[in-house]
ChimeraX commands (.cxc) that place a marker at each C-alpha (Angstrom):
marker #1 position -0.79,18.78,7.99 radius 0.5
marker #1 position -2.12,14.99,7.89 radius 0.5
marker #1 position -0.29,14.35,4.71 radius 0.5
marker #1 position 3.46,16.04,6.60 radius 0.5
marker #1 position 2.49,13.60,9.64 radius 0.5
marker #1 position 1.72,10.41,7.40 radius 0.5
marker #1 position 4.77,10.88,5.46 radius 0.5
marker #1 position 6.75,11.23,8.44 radius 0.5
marker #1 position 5.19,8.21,10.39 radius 0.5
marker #1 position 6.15,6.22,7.05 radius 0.5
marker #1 position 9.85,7.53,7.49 radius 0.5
marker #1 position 9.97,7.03,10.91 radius 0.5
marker #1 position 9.00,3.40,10.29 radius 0.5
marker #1 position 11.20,2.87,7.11 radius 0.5
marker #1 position 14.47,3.53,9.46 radius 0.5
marker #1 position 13.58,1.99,12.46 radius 0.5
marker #1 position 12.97,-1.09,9.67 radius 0.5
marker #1 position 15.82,-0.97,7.76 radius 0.5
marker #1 position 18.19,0.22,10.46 radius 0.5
marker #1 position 18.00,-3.28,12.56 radius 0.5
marker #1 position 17.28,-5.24,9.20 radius 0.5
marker #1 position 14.21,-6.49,11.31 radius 0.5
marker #1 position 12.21,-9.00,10.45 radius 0.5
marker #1 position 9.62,-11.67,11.73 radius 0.5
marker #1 position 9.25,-14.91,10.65 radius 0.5
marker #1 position 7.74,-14.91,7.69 radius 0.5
marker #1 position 5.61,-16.98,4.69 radius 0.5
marker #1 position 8.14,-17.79,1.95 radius 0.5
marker #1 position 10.46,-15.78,-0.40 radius 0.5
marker #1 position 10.11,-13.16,-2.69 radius 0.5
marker #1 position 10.50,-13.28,-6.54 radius 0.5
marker #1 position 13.91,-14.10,-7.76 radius 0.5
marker #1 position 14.77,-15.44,-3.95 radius 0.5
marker #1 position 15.22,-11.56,-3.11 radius 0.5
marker #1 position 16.53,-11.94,0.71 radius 0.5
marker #1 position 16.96,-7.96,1.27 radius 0.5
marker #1 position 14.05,-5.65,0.23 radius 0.5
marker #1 position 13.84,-1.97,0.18 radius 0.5
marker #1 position 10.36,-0.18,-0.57 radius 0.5
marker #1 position 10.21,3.19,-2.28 radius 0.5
marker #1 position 7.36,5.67,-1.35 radius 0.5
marker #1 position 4.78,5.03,-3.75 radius 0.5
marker #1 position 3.88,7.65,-6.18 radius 0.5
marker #1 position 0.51,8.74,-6.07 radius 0.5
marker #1 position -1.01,9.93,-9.21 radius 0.5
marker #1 position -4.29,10.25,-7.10 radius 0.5
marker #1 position -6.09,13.15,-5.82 radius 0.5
marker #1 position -5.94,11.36,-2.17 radius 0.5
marker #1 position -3.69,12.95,-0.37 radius 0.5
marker #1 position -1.18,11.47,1.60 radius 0.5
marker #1 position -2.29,7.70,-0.18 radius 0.5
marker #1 position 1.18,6.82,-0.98 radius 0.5
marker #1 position 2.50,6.92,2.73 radius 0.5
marker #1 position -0.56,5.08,4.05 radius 0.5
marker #1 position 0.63,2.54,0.77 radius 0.5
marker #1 position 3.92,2.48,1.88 radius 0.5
marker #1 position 4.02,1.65,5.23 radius 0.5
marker #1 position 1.26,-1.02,4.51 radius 0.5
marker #1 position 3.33,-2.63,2.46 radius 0.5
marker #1 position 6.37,-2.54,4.42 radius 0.5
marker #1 position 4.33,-4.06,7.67 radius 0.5
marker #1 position 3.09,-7.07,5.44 radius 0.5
marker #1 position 6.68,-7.79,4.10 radius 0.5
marker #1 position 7.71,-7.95,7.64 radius 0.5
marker #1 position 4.71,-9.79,8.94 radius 0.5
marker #1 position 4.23,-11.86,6.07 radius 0.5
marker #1 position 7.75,-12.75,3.74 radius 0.5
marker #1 position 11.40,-14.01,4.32 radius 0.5
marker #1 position 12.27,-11.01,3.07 radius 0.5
marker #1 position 14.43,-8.43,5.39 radius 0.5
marker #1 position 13.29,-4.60,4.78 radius 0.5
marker #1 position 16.36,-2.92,4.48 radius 0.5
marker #1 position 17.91,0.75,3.40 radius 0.5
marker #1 position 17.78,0.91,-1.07 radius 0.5
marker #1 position 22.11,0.74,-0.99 radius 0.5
marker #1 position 21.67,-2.58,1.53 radius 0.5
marker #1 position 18.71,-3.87,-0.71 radius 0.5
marker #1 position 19.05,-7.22,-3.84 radius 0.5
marker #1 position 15.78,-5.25,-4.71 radius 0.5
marker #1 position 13.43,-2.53,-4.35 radius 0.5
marker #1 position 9.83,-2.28,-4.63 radius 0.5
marker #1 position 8.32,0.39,-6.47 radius 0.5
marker #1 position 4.65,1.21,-6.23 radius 0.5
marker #1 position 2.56,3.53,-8.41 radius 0.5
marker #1 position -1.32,4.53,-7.50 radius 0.5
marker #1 position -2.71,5.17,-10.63 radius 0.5
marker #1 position -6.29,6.10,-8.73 radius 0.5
marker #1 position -8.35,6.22,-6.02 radius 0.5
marker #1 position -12.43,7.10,-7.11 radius 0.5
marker #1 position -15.20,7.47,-5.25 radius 0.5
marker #1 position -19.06,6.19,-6.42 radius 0.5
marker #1 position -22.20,5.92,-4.88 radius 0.5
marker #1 position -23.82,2.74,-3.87 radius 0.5
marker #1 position -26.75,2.96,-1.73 radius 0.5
marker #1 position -29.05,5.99,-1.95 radius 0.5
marker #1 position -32.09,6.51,-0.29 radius 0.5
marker #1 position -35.63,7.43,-1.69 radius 0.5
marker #1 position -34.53,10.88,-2.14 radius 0.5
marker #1 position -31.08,10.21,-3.92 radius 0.5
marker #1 position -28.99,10.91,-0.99 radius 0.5
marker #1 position -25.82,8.60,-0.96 radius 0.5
marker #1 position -25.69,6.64,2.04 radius 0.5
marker #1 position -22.98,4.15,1.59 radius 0.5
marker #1 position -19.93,5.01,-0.91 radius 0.5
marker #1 position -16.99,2.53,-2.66 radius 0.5
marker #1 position -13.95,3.46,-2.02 radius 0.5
marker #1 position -11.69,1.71,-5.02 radius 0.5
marker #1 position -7.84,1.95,-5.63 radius 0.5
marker #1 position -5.97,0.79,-8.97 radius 0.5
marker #1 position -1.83,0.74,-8.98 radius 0.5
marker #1 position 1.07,-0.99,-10.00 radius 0.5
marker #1 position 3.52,-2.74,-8.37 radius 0.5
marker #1 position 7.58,-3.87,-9.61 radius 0.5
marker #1 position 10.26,-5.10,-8.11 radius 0.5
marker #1 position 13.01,-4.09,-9.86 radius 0.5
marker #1 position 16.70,-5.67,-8.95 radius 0.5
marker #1 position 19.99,-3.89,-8.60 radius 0.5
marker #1 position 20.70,-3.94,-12.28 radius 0.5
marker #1 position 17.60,-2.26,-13.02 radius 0.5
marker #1 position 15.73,-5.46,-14.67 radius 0.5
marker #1 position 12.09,-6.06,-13.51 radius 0.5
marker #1 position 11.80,-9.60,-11.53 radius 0.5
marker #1 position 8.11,-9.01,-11.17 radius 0.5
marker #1 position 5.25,-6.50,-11.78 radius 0.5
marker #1 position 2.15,-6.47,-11.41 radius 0.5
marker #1 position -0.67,-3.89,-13.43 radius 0.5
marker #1 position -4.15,-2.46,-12.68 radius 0.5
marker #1 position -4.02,-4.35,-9.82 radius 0.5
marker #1 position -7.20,-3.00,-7.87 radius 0.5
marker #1 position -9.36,-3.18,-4.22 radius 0.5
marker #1 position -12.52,-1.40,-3.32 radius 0.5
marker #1 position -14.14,-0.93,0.43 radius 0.5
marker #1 position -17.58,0.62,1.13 radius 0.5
marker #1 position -18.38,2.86,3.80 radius 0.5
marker #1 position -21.00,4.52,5.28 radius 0.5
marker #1 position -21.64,8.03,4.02 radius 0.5
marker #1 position -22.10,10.70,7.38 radius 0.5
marker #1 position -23.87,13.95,7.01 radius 0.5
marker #1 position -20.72,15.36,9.13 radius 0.5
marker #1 position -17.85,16.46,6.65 radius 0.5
marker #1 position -15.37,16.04,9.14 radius 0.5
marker #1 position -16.74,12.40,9.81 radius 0.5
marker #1 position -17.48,11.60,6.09 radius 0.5
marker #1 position -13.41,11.86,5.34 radius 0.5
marker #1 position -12.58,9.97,8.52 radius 0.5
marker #1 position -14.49,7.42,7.32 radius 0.5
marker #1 position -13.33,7.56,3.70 radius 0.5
marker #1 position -9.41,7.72,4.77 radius 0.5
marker #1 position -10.52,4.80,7.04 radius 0.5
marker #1 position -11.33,2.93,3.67 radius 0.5
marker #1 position -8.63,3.82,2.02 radius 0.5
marker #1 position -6.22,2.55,5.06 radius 0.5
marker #1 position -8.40,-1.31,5.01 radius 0.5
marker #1 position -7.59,-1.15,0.66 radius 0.5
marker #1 position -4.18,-0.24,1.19 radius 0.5
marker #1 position -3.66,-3.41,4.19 radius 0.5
marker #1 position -5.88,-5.95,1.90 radius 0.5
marker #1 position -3.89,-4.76,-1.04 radius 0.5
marker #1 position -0.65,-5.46,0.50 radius 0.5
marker #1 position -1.65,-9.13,2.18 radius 0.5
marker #1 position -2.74,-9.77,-1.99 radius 0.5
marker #1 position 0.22,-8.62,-3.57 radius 0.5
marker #1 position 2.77,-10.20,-1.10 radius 0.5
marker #1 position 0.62,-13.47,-1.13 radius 0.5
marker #1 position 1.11,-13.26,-5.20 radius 0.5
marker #1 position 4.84,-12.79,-4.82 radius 0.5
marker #1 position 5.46,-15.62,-2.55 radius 0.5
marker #1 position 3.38,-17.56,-5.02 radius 0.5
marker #1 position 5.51,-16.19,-8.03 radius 0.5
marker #1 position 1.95,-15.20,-9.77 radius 0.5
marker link #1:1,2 radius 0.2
marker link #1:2,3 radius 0.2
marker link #1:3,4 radius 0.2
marker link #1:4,5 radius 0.2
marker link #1:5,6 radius 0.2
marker link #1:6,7 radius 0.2
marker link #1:7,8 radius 0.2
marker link #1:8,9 radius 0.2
marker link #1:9,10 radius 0.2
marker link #1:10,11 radius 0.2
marker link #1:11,12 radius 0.2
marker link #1:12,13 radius 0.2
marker link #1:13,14 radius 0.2
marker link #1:14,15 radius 0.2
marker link #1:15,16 radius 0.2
marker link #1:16,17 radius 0.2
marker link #1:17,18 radius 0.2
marker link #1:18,19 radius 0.2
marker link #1:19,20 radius 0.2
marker link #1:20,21 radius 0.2
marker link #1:21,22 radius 0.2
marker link #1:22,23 radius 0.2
marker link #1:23,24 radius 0.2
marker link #1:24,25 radius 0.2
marker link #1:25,26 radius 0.2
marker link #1:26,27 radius 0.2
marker link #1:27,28 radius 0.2
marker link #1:28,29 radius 0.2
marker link #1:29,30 radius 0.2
marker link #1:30,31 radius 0.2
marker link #1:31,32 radius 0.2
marker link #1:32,33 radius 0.2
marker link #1:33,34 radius 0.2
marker link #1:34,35 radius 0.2
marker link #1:35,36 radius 0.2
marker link #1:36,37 radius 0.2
marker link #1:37,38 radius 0.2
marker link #1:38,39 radius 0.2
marker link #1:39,40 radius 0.2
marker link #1:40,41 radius 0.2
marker link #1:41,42 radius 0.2
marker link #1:42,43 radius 0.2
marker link #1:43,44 radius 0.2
marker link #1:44,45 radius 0.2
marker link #1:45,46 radius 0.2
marker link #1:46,47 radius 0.2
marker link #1:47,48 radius 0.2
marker link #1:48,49 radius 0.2
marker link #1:49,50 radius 0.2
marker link #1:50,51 radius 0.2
marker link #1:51,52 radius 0.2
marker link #1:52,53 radius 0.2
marker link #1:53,54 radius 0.2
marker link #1:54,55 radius 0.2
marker link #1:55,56 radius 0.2
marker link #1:56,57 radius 0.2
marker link #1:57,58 radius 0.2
marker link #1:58,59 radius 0.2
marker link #1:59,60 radius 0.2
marker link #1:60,61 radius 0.2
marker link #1:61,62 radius 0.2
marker link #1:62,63 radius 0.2
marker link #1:63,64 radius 0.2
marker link #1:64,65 radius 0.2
marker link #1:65,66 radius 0.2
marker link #1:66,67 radius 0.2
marker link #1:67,68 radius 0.2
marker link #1:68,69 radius 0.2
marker link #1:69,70 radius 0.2
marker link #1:70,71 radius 0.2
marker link #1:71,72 radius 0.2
marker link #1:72,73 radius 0.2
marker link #1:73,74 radius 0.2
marker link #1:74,75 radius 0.2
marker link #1:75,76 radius 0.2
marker link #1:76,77 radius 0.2
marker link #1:77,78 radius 0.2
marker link #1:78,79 radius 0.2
marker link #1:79,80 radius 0.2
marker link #1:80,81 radius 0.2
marker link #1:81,82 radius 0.2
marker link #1:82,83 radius 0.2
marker link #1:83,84 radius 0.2
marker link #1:84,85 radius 0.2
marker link #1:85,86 radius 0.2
marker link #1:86,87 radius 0.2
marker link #1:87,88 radius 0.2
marker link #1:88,89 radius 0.2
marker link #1:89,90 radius 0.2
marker link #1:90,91 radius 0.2
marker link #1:91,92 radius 0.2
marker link #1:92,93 radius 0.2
marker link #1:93,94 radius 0.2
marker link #1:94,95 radius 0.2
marker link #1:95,96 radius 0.2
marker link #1:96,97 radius 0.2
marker link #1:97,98 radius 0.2
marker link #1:98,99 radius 0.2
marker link #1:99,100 radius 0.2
marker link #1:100,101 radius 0.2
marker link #1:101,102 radius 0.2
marker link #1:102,103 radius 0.2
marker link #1:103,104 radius 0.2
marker link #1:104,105 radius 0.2
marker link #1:105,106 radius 0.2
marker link #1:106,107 radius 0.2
marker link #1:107,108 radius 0.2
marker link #1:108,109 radius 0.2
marker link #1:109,110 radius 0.2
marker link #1:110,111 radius 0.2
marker link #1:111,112 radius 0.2
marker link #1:112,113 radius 0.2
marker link #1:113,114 radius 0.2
marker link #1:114,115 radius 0.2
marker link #1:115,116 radius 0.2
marker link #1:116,117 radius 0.2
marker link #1:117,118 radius 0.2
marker link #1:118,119 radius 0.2
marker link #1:119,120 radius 0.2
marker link #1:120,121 radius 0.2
marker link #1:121,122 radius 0.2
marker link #1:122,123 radius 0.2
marker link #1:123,124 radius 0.2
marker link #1:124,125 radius 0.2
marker link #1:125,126 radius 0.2
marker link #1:126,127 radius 0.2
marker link #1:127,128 radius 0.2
marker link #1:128,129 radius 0.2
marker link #1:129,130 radius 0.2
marker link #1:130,131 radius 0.2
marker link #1:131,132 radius 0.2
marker link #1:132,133 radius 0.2
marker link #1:133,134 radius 0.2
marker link #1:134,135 radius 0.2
marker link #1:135,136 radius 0.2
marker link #1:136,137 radius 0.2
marker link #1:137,138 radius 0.2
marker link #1:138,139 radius 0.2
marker link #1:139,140 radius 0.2
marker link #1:140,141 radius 0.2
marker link #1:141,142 radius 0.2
marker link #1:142,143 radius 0.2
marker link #1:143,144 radius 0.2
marker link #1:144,145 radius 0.2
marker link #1:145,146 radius 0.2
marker link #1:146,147 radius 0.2
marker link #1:147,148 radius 0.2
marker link #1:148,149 radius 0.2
marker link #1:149,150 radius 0.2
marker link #1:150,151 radius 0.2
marker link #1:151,152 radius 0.2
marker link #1:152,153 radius 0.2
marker link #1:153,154 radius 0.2
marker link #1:154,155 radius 0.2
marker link #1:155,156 radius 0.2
marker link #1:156,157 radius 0.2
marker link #1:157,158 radius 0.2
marker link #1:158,159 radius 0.2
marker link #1:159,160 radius 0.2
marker link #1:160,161 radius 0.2
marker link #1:161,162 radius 0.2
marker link #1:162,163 radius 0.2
marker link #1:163,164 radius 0.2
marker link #1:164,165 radius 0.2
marker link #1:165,166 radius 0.2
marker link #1:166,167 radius 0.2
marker link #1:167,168 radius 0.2
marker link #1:168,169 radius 0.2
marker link #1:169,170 radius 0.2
view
């Protein structure tokens, strides 16, 4: 149910983007002076579900927020952006005298390209990876809120990196 309602925010978001070609002002231009920009739903060879639309529609708020670039609909776009998660682990950090896990890292690894109309890559980027920690709750219910939670603060520090590195042409 989560994953059908993140997917759908995502959507939701990716029309009422591209539909009005909206934009703020933003930080510089994209790779290859790309003006128009559309963003494909990641693929998420994870086993976090719904990753790719929390991904997504991080990405899509920091090209707004933080390019020249206009989100637009893939047959309006000079480029898309196409984003793979390769993984998302989990690993204990802090454990108490006992070996119970009390704090956990959270860390994501994926790849990024933006690929032009003509199909040739005018940037990539590989194994590019984030980690968060959070704290570890006896409560199942509150343990995955707070792991999803993590997973959201990777996905918005992974997309302030990546578009930083694009404006920079890294």
């Amino acid at each position: 149910m989560m994953k059908k309602r993140l997917v759908y925010i995502v959507v939701v978001l990716s029309i009422v983007v591209a539909g009005c070609g909206y934009r703020l002002s933003g930080g510089g231009p994209l790779p290859g002076n790309v003006t128009r920009v559309s963003v494909a739903m990641f693929e998420n060879r994870s086993f976090e579900t719904g990753a790719e639309a929390v991904f997504t529609s991080a990405l899509m708020t920091e090209l707004v927020r933080s390019s020249d670039a206009v989100v637009v609909d893939r047959d309006e776009a000079e480029a898309v952006i196409l984003g793979t998660i390769k993984s998302i682990t989990l690993g204990g950090l802090t454990r108490t005298a006992d070996d119970a896990v009390v704090e956990r890292r959270v860390s994501a690894v994926l790849d990024l390209d933006v690929v032009g109309k003509d199909g040739e890559t005018i940037w990539s980027v590989r194994n590019f990876s984030e980690s968060e920690v959070y704290t570890v709750s006896n409560a199942n219910v509150s343990d995955e809120a707070a792991k999803r939670e993590a997973v959201r603060e990777i996905a918005d520090r992974v997309s302030e990196r990546i578009i930083s590195k694009m404006r920079d042409n890294f």
